[in-house]
SEKOL-207905 format. One record per residue: y, z, x of N, C-alpha, C in turn; residue number from 0. Coordinates in nm, 2 decimals, padded with zeros to 4 digits. Each point is the difference from the previous one (the first is absolute). Last residue first. Layout:
<pts>
{pt {Y, Z, X}, {Y, Z, X}, {Y, Z, X}, NUM}
...
</pts>
This chain:
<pts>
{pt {-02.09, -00.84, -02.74}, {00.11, -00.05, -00.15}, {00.11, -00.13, 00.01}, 96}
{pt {-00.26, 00.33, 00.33}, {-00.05, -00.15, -00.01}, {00.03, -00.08, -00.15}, 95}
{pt {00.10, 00.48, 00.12}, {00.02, -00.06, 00.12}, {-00.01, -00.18, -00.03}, 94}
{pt {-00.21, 00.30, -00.28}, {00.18, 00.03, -00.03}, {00.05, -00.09, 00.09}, 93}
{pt {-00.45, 00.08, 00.09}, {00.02, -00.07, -00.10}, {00.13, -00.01, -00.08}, 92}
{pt {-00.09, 00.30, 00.38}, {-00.03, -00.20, 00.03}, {00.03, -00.07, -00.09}, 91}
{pt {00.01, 00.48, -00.15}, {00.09, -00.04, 00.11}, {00.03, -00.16, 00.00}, 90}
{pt {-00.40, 00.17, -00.20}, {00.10, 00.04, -00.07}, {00.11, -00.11, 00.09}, 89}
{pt {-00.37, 00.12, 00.24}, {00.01, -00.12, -00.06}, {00.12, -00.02, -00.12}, 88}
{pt {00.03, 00.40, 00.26}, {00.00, -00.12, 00.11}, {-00.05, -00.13, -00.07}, 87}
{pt {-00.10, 00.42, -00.26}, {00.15, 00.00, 00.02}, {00.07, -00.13, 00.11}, 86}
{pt {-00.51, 00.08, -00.07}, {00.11, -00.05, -00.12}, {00.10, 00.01, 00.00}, 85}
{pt {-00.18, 00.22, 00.38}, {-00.01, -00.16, -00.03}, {00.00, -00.06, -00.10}, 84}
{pt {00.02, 00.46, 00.02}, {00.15, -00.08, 00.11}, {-00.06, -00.18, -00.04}, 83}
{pt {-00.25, 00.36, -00.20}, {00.06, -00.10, -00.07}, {00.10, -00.02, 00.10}, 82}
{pt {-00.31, 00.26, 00.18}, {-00.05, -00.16, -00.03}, {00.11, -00.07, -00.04}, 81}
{pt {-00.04, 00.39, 00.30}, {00.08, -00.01, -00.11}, {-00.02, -00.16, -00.04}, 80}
{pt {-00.21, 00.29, 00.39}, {-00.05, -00.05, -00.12}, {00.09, 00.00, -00.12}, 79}
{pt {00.07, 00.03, 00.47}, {00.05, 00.11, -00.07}, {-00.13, 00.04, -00.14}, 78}
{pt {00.07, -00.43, 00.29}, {-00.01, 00.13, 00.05}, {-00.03, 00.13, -00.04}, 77}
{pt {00.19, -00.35, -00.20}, {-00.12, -00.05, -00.03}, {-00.06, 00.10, 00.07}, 76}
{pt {00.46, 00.08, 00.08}, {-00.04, 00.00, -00.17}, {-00.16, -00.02, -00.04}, 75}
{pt {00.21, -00.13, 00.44}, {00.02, 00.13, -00.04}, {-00.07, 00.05, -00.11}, 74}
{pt {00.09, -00.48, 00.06}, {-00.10, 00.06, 00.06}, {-00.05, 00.19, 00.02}, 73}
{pt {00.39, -00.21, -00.22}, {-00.11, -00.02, -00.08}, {-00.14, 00.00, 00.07}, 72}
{pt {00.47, 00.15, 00.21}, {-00.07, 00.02, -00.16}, {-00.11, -00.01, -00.01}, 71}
{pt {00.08, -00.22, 00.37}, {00.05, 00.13, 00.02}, {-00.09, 00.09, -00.10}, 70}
{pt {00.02, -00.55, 00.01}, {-00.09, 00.06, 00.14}, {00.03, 00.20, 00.00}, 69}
{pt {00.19, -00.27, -00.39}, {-00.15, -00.01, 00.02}, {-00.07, 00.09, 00.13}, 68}
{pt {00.49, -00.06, -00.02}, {-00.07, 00.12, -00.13}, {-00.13, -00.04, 00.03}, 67}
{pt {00.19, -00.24, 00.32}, {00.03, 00.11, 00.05}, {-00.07, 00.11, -00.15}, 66}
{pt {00.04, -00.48, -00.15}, {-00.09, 00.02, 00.16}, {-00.03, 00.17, 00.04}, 65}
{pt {00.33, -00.13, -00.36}, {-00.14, 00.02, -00.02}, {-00.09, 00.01, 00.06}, 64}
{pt {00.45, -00.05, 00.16}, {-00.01, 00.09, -00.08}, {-00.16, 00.04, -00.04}, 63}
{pt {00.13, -00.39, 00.18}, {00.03, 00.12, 00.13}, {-00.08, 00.10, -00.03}, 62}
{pt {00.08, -00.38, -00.33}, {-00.12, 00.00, 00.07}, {-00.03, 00.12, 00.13}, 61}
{pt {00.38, -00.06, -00.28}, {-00.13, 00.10, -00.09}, {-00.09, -00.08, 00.10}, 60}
{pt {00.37, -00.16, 00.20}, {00.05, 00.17, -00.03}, {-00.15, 00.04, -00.06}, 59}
{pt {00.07, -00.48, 00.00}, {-00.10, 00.08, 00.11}, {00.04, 00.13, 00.02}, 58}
{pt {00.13, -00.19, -00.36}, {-00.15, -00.02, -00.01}, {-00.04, 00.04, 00.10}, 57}
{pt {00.47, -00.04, -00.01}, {-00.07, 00.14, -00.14}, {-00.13, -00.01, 00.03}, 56}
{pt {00.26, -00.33, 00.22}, {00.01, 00.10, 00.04}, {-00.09, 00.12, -00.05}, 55}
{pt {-00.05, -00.43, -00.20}, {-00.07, 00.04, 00.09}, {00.05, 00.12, 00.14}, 54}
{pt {00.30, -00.08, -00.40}, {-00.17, 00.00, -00.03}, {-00.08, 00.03, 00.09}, 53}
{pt {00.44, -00.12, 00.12}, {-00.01, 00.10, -00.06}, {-00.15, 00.05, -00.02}, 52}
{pt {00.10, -00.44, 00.09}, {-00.02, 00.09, 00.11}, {00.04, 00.15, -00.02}, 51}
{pt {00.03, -00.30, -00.38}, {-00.13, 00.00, 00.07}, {-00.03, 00.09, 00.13}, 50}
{pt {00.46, -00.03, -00.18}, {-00.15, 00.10, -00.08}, {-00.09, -00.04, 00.07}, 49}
{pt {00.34, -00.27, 00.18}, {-00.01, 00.13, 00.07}, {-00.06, 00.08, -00.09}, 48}
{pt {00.02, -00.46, -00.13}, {-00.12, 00.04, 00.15}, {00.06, 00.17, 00.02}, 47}
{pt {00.17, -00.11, -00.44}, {-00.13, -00.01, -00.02}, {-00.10, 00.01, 00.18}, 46}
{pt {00.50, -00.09, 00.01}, {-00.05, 00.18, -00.06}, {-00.08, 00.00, -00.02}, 45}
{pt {00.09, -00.45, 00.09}, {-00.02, 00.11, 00.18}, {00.00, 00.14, -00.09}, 44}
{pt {00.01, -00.32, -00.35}, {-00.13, 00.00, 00.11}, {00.03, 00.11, 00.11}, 43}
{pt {00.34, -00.09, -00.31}, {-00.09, 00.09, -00.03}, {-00.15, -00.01, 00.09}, 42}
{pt {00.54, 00.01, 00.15}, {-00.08, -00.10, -00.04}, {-00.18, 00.08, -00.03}, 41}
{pt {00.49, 00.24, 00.00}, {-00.10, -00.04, 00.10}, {-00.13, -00.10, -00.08}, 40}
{pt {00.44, 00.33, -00.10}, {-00.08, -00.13, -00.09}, {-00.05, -00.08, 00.08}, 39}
{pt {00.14, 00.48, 00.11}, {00.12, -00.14, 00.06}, {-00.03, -00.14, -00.07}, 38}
{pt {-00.21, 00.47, -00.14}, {00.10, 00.00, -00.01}, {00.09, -00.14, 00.06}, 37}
{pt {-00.46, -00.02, 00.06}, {00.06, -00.02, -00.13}, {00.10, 00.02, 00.00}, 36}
{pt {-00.10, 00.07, 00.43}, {-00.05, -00.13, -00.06}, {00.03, 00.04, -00.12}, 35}
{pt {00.02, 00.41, 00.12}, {00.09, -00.09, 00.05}, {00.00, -00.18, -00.03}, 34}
{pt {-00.38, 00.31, -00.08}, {00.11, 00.00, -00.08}, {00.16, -00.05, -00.02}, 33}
{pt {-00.36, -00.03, 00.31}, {-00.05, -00.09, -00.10}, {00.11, 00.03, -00.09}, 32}
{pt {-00.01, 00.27, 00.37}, {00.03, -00.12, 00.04}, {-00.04, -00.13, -00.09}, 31}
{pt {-00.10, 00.49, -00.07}, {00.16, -00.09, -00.01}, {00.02, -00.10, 00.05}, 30}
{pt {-00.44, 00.05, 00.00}, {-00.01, 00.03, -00.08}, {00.15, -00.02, -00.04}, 29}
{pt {-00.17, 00.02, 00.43}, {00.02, -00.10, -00.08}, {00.02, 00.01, -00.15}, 28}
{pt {00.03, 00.38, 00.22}, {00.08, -00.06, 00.07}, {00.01, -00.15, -00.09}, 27}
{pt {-00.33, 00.32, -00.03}, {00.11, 00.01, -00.11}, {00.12, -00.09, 00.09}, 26}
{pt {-00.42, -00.07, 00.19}, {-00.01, 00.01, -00.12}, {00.12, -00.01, -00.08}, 25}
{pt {00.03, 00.19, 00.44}, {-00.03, -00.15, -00.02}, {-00.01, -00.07, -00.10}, 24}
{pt {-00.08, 00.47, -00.04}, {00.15, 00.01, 00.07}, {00.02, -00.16, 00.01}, 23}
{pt {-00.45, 00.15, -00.07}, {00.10, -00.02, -00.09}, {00.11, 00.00, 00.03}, 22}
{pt {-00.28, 00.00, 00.33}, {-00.03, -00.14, -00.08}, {00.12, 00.03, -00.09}, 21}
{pt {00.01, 00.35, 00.28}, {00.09, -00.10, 00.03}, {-00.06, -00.10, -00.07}, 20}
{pt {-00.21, 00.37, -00.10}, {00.12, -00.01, -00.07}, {00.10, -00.09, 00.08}, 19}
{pt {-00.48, 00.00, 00.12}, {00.05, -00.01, -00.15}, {00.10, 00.04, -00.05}, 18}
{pt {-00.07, 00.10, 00.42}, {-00.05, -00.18, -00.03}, {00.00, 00.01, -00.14}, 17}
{pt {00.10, 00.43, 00.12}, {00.12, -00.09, 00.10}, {-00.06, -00.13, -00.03}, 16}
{pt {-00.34, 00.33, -00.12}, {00.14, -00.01, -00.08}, {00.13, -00.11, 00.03}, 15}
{pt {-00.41, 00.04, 00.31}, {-00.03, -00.03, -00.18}, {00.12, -00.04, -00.08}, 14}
{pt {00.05, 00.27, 00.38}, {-00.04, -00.18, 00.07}, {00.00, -00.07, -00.13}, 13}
{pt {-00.05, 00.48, -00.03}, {00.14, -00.04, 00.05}, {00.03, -00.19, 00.00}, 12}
{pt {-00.42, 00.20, -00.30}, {00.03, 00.06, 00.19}, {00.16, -00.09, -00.03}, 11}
{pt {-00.17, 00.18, -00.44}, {-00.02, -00.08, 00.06}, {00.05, 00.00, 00.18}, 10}
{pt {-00.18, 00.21, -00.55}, {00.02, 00.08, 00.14}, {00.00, -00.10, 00.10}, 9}
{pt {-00.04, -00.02, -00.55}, {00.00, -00.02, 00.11}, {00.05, 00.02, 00.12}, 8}
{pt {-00.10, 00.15, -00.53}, {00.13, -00.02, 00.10}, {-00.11, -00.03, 00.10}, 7}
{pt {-00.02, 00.09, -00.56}, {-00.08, -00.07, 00.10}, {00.07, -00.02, 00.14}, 6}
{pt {00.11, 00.12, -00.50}, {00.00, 00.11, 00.11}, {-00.07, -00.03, 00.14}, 5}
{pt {00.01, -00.29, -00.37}, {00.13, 00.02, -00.01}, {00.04, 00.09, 00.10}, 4}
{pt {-00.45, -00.09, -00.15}, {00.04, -00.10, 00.10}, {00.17, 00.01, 00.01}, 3}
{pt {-00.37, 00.38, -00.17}, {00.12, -00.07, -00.02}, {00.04, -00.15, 00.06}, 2}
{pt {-00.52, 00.21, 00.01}, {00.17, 00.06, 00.07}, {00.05, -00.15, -00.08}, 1}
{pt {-00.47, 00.23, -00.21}, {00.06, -00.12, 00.06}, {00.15, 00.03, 00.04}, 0}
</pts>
């Protein structure tokens, strides 16, 4: 069984650039929440900008998992490496916590 610590992905140009400008967005809001507290920002509008945090994050692992399922883990079944697909329910299930 491989490491999952040593596990790298090889992603096209296009790939990279969409997932690291979500996060770049992401951490953006993120000070931008921080700021709201440092100025004592009423606590609902910091509770709407997590939420929209949240579902920033949710559709980042939706991108994310889309593109690992269709690559990876089709590769992998390919391959005949079964347990990829206990590694993918594993995953989900961390996911849906």
């Amino acid at each position: 069984m491989e490491c999952n610590c040593c596990k790298t992905k090889e992603r096209s140009e296009k790939e990279q650039k969409d997932l690291l400008n979500r996060l770049s967005r992401i951490e953006g809001q993120v000070r931008g929440i921080r700021g709201m507290v440092e100025r004592d920002a009423y606590c609902t509008d910091i509770l709407t900008q997590v939420a929209a945090i949240t579902a920033a994050l949710n559709s980042f692992n939706k991108v994310l998992l889309a593109e690992h399922i269709r690559t990876c883990v089709a590769q992998d079944i390919r391959d005949g490496k079964d347990e990829t697909v206990d590694e993918l329910v594993a995953t989900l299930q961390k996911l849906m916590r």
